[in-house]
C-alpha positions in Angstrom: 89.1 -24.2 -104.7 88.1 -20.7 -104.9 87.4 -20.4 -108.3 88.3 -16.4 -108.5 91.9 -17.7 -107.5 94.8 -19.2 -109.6 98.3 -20.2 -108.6 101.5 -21.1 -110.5 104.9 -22.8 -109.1 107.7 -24.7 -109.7 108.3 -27.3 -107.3 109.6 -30.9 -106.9 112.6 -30.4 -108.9 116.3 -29.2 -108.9 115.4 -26.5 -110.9 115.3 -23.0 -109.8 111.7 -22.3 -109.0 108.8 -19.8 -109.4 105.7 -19.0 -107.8 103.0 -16.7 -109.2 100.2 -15.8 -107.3 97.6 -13.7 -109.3 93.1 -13.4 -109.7 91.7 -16.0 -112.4 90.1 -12.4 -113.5 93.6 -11.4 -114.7 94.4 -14.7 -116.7 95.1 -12.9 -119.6 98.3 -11.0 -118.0 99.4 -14.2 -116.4 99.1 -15.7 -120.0 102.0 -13.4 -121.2 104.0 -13.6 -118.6 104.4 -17.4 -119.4 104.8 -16.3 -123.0 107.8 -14.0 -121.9 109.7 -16.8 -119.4 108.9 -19.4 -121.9 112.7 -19.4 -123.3 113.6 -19.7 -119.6 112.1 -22.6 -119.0 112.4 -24.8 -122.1 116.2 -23.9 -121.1 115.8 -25.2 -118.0 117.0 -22.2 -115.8 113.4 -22.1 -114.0 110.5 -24.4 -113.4 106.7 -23.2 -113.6 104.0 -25.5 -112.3 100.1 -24.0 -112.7 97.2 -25.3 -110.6 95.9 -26.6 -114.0 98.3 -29.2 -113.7 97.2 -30.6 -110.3 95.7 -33.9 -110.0 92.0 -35.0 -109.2 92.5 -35.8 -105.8 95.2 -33.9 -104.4 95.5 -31.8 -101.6 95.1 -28.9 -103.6 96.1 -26.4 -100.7 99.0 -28.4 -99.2 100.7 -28.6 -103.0 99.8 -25.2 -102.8 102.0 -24.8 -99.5 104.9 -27.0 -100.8 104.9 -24.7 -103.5 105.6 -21.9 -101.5 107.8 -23.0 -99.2 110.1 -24.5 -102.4 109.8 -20.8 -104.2 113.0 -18.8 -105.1 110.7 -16.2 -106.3 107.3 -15.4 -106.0 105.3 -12.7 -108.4 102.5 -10.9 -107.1 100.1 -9.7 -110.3 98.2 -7.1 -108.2 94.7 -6.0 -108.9 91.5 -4.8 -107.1 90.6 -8.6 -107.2 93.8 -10.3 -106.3 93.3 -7.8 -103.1 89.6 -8.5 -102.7 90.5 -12.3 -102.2 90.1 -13.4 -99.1 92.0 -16.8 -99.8 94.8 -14.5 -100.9 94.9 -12.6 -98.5 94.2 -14.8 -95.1 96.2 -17.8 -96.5 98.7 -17.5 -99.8 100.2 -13.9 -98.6 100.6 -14.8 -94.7 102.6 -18.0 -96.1 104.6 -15.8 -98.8 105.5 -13.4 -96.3 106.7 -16.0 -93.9 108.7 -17.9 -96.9 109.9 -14.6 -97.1 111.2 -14.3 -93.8 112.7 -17.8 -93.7 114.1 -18.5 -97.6 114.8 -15.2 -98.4 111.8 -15.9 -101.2 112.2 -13.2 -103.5 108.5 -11.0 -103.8 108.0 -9.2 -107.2 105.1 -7.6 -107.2 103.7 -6.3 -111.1 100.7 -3.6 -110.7 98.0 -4.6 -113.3 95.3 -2.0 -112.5 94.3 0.9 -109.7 94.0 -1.1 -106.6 95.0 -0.1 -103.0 98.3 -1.9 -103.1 100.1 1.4 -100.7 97.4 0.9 -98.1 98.8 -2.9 -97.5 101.6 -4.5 -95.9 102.7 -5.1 -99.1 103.9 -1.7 -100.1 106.9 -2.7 -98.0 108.1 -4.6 -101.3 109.3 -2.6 -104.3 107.1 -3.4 -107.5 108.2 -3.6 -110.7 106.0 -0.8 -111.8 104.5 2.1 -109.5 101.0 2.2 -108.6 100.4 5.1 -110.3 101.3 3.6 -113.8 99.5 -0.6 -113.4 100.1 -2.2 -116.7 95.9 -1.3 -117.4 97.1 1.9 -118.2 100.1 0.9 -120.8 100.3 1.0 -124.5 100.9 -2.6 -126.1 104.3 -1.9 -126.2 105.0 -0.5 -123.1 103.2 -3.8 -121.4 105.5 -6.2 -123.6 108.4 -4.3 -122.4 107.9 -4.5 -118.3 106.8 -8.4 -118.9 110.7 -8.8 -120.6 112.2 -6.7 -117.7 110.1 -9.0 -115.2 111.3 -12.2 -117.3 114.7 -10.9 -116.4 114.5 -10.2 -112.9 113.5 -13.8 -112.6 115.8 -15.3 -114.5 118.4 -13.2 -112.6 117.3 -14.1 -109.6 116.6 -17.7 -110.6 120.6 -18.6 -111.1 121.7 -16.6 -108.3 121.8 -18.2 -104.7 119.1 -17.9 -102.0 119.6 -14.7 -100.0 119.6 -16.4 -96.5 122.3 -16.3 -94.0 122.9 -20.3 -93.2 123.2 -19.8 -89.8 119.7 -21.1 -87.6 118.6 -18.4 -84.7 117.1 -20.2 -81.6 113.7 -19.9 -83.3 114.6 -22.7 -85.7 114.3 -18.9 -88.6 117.1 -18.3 -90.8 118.0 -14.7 -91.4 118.5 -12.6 -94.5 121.1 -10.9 -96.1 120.9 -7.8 -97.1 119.6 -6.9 -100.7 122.8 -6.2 -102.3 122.7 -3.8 -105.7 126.0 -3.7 -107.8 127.2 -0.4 -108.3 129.5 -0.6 -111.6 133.4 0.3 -112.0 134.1 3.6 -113.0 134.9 7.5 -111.9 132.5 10.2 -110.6 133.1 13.6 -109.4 133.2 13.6 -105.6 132.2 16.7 -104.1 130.3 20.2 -104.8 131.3 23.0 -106.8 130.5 26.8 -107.0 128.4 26.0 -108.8 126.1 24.1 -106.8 126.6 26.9 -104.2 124.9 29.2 -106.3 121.9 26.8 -106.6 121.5 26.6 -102.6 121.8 30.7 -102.3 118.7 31.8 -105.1 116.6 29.1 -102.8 116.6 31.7 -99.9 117.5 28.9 -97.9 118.7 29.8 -94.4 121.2 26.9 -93.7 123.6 28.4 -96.8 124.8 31.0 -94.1 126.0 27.9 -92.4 127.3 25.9 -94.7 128.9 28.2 -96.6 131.2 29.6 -93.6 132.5 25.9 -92.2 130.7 22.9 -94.5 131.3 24.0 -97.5 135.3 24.0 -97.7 134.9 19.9 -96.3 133.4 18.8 -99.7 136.4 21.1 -101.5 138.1 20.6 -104.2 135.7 18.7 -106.4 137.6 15.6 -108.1 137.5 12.5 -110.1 137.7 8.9 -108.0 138.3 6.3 -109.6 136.9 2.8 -107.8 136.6 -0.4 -108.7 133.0 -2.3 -108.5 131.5 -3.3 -105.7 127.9 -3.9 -104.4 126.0 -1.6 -101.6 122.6 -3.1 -99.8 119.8 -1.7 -101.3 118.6 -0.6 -97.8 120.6 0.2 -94.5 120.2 -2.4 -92.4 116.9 -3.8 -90.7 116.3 -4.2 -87.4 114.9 -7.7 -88.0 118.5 -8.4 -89.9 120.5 -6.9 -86.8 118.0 -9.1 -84.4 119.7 -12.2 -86.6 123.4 -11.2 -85.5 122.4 -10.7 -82.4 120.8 -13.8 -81.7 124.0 -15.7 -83.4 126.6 -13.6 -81.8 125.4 -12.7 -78.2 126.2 -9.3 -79.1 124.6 -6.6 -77.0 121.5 -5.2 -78.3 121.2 -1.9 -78.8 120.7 -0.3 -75.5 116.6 1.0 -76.2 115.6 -2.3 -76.9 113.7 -4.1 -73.8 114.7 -8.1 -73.4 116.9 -7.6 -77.1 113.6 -7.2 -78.7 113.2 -3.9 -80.8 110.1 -2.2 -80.4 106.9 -3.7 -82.1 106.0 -2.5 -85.5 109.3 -1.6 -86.8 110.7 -5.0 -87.9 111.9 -3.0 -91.6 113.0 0.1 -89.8 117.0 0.8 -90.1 118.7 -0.4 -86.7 119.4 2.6 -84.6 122.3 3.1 -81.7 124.7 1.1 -83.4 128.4 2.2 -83.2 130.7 2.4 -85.8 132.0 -0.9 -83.9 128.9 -2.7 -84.0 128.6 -2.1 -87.5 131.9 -3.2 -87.6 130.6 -6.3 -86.0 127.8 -7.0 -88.1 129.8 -6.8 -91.4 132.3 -9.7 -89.9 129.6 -11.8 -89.0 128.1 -11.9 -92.3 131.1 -12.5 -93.8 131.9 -15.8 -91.5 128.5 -17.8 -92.5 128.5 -16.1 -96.0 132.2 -16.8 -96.9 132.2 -13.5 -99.0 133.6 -10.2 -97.6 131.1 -7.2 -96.3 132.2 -4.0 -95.0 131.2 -0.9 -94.3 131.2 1.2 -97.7 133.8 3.8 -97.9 133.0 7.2 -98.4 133.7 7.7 -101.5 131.8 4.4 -102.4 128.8 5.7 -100.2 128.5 8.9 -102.7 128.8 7.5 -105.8 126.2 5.2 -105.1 123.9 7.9 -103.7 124.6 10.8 -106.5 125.1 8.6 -109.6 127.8 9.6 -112.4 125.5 13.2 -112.9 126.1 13.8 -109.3 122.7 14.8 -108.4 122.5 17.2 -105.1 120.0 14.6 -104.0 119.5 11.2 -104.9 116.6 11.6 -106.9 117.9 14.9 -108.5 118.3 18.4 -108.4 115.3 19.5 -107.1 114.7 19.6 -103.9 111.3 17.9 -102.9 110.5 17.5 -99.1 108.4 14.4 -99.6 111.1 12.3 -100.6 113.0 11.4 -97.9 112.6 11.3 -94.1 114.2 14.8 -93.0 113.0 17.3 -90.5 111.1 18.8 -93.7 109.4 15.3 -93.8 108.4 16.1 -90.3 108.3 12.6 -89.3 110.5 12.9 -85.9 111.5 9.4 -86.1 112.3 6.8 -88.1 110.4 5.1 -91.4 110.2 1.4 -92.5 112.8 1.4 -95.4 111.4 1.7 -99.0 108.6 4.2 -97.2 109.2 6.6 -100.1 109.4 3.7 -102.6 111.4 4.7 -106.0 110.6 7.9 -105.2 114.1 8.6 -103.3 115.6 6.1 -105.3 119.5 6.7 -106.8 120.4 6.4 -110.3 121.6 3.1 -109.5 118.8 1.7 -107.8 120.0 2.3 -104.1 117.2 3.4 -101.7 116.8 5.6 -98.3 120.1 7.0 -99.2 118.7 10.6 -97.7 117.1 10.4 -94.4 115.7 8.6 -91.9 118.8 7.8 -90.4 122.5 8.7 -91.0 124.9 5.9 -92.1 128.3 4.8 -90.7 130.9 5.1 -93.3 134.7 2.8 -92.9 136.2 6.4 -93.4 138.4 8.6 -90.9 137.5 12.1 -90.0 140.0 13.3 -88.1 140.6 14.0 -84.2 138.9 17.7 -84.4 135.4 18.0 -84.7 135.5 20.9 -87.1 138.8 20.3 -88.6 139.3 17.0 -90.6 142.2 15.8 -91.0 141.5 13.5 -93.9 140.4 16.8 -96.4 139.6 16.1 -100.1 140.9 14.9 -102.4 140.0 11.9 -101.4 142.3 8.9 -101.1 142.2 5.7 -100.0 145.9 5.2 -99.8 146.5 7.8 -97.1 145.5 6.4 -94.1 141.6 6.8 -93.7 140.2 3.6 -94.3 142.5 1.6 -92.1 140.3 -0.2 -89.5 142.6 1.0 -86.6 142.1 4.3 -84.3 139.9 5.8 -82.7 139.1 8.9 -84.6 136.1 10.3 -85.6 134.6 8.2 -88.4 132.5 10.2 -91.6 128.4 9.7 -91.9 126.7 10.5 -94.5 123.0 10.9 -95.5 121.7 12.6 -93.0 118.6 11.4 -90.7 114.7 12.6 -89.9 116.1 15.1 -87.7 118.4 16.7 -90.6 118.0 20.0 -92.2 117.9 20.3 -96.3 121.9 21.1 -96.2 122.7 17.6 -94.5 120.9 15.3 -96.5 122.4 16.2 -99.8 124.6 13.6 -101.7 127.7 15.4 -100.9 127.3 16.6 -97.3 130.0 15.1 -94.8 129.1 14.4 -91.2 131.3 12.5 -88.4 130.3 10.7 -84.8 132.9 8.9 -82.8 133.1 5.7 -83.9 131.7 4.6 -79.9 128.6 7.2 -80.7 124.9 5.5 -80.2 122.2 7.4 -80.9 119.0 6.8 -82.3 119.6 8.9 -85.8 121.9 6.8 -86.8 122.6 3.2 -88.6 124.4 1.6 -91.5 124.7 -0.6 -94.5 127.3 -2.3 -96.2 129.2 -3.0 -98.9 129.9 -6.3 -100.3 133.2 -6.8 -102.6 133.6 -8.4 -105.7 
């Protein structure tokens, strides 16, 4: 065995399984991460197996393998040398990533020291800590503290079920669910205020003129909702998660794709010319083979998940900052893998991409009038714009990479008819509790 290379994992057992994958240069950070899910396991809610515990003998790579493929979570403790590996790298990551793909395996990466972890294909999956702050860099306490957070996100994800859709494409792959993030019960202020009017004008910035004629009145008066919890995916939806449905449904792809294949390279990008009634589509497929109900998120759920109780103009704040998200500030001109700004563009409650990139389908009316809605503020469920039926104009929100500063704030309101495809526009969705 490559001697630079350990490996832990639970496997061969009912219990709820772990693999860590990690440098035997950075033993002493694996040590206290055994330390910290100790309690877990004497408990019996997960099951670690180290390579110290295989037998003379053995197949060491194909326990290695089994490991993997048995894995409900695997952490990734990242450093210069767990990158430098080449065992890592051309054999244990291709079969995590592909464990990934087919179990839903859960990847947790933990940033030990400066490495080049953004340059590769792993930046795709959020880390526990940024880059910019590897647990090298921590005080004592500070390193104690992100070991009991990443004890927790195991053991959370240890009694929860796998996050794979039962339902086998013709490929023999099952496909994922989306990452789903609970957003809490509880009021928030929906809307903007004069306030934040004033903001906009001492930035100089030219879309005010706009906004403040026509826009501005649609997110009047600011008011309390009230809503019950609920969960929204962490990410709109993937065009690898949409290529699922489609291969389990015989739903029409959307209409850019050649022989309903996306294009290559863009697997984690958000799925693009999708009508409000494909969305529609998706959420009730995932539903049947889940047996729990997904939807499209409401509007008012949408914002409160995106702006947080302080309702932020933007999700990360109330500054602007360009290089957050995927707008025509950004530059970009088309769409971005999901997670490409990382926590960066994150939401108070965790809830990425809100901003950007693309525009997301919400279950609410508009109205019949483009520039007139009929369902004005305050908002209410009870009065007719969540009902499925009808073919008025539905709301967006979020804006996309060809979006101005005005339209990608938290509280901005945009509406497509609910038939509209284009390629600036996706979705995500809701899941009740």
């Amino acid at each position: 065995m490559d001697e630079k290379i350990g490996f832990e994992a639970g496997v061969m057992s009912d219990h709820s399984k772990v693999f860590i994958s990690y440098s035997h240069k950075d033993a002493e950070y694996l040590e206290r991460l055994r330390i910290h899910l100790t309690e877990y396991e004497r408990s019996g809610l997960v099951e670690i197996w180290d390579d110290t515990r295989l037998i003379g003998g053995e197949d060491w790579q194909q326990e290695i393998k089994k490991a993997i493929q048995s894995a409900k979570v695997a952490v990734l403790l990242i450093s210069a040398d767990f990158l430098a590996s080449d065992f890592i790298a051309y054999k244990e990551l291709p079969q995590l990533l592909a464990a990934r793909k087919a179990e839903g395996t859960l990847i947790l990466p933990v940033i030990l020291g400066p490495c080049a972890f953004e340059e590769t294909e792993l930046k795709v999956f959020q880390a526990v800590n940024k880059p910019s702050d590897p647990l090298s860099n921590m005080t004592t306490h500070q390193r104690e503290s992100l070991w009991m957070k990443v004890a927790k996100i195991i053991k959370d994800a240890s009694i929860a079920p796998l996050v794979t859709v039962p339902l086998p494409n013709p490929n023999g792959q099952p496909g994922l669910l989306p990452e789903m993030v609970p957003i809490p019960a509880g009021s928030f202020m929906m809307g903007s205020t004069l306030l934040d009017t004033e903001y906009f004008k001492e930035q100089g910035w030219e879309w005010v003129k706009h906004y403040l004629k026509e826009h501005y009145k649609w997110e009047q008066p600011v008011h309390k909702v009230e809503l019950p919890a609920f969960s929204l995916s962490r990410f709109p939806v993937t065009n690898w998660q949409y290529l699922e449905f489609i291969r389990n449904t015989n739903h029409p792809a959307p209409y850019h794709w050649i022989d309903n294949m996306y294009e290559p390279d863009t697997d984690n990008h958000p799925v693009v010319n999708a009508s409000w009634f494909d969305a529609q589509e998706y959420c009730a497929w995932l539903s049947r083979v889940t047996g729990k109900r997904y939807r499209l998120p409401t509007e008012a759920e949408w914002e409160k998940a995106a702006r947080g109780r302080d309702g932020y103009h933007w999700s990360w704040g109330n500054e602007w900052n360009s290089k957050r998200c995927n707008s025509k500030n950004y530059a970009a001109g088309h769409t971005l893998r999901v997670n490409h700004f990382n926590q960066e563009s994150a939401s108070p409650y965790g809830i990425m991409d809100c901003l950007g990139n693309v525009a997301e389908w919400c279950s609410t009316k508009w109205g019949s009038q483009w520039m007139s809605p009929t369902y004005r503020y305050p908002y209410s469920a009870l009065d007719g714009r969540e009902l499925i039926e009808g073919n008025e104009l539905r709301v967006t929100r979020g804006g996309s990479f060809s979006s101005s500063i005005g339209d990608v704030r938290c509280a901005s309101r945009s509406r497509f008819p609910p038939q509209q495809k284009i390629p600036s526009l996706g979705f995500r969705c809701v899941c009740e509790q």
